[in-house]
C-alpha positions as CSV (number, residue, x, y, z in Angstrom):
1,X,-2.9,-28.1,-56.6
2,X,-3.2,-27.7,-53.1
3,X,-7.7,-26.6,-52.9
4,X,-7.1,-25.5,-49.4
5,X,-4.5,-23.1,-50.2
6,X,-4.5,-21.7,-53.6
7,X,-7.5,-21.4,-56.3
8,X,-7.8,-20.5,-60.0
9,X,-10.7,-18.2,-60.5
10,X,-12.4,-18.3,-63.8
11,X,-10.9,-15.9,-65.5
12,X,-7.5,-17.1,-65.1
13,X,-8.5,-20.7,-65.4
14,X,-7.8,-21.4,-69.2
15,X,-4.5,-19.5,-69.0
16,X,-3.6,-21.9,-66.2
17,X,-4.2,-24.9,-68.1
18,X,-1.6,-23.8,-70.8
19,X,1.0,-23.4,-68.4
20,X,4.1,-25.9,-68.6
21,X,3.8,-28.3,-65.3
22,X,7.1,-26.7,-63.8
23,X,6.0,-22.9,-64.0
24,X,2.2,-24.5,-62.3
25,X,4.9,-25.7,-59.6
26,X,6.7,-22.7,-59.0
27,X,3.8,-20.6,-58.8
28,X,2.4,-22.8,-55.8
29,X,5.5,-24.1,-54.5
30,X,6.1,-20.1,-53.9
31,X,2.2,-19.4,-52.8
32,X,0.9,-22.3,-50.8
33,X,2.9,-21.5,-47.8
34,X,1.8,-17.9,-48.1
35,X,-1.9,-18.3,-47.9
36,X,-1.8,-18.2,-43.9
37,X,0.6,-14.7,-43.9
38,X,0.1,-11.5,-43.8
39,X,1.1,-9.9,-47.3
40,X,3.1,-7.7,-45.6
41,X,5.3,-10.6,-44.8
42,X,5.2,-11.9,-48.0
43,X,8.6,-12.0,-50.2
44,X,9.7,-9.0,-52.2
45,X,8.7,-10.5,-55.5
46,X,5.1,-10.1,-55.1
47,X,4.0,-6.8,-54.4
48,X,0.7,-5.0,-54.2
49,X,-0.1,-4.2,-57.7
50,X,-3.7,-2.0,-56.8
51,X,-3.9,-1.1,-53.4
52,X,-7.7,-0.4,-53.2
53,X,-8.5,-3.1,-54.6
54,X,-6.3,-5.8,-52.6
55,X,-4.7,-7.3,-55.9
56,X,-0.9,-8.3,-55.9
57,X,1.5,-9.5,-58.5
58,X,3.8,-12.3,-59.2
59,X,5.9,-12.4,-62.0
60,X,6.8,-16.3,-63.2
61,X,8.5,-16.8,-66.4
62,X,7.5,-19.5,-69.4
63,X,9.8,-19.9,-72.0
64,X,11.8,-16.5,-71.5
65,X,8.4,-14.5,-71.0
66,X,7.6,-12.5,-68.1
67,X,3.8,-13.8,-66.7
68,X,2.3,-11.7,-64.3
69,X,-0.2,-13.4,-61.8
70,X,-2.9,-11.5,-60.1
71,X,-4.0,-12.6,-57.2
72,X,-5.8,-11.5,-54.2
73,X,-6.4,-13.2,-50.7
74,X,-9.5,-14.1,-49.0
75,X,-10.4,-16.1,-45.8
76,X,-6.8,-17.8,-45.8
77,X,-6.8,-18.8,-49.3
78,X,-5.0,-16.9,-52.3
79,X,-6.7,-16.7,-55.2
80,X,-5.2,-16.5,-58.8
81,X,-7.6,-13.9,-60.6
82,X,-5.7,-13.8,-64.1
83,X,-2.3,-14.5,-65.9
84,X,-1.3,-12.1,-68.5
85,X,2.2,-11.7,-69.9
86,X,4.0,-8.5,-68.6
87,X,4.4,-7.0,-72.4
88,X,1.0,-7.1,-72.8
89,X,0.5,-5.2,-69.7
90,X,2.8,-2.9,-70.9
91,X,1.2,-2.1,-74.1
92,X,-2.0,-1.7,-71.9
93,X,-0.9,1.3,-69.7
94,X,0.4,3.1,-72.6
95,X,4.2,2.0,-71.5
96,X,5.1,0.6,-74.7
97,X,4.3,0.6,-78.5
98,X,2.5,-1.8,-80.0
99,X,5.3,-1.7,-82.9
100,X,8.2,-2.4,-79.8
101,X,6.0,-5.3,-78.7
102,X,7.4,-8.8,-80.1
């Protein structure tokens, strides 16, 4: 992982370690170059997830699962502040039913 560029915070660092190799790869093949650009200018498949709070999301797939990760940027660097699958998320907000959930 490149530890000028992108960091796993706590809270997403155990989710992170269970990650196949190749979607670890993806996720900082696509956010290394991004940690010196404006968000704004970042690609269409992250977006600002809670404005006030700075957080964005990227979705990544394992194994025909949709993965969210948040992340936030700070002094140049992006940090990854969790990883949870997007049908949890959805069960969450009340946009899904836990009986619809796999």
């Amino acid at each position: 992982m490149g530890p000028d560029k992108v960091s796993v915070e706590d809270p997403a660092w155990i989710g992170w370690n269970m990650l196949p190799d190749h979607v670890k790869t993806d996720i900082l093949t696509t956010l290394e170059p991004l940690a010196d650009v404006s968000p704004e200018q970042w690609p269409s498949r992250i977006r600002l997830w809670r404005p006030k709070e700075d957080l964005y999301v990227m979705p990544a797939w394992v194994q025909g699962d949709e993965l969210y990760v948040f992340l936030r940027t700070k002094e140049g660097r992006i940090h990854i502040e969790g990883l949870h699958l997007r049908e949890k998320i959805e069960v969450l907000r009340g946009e899904k039913k836990v009986a619809e959930a796999k």
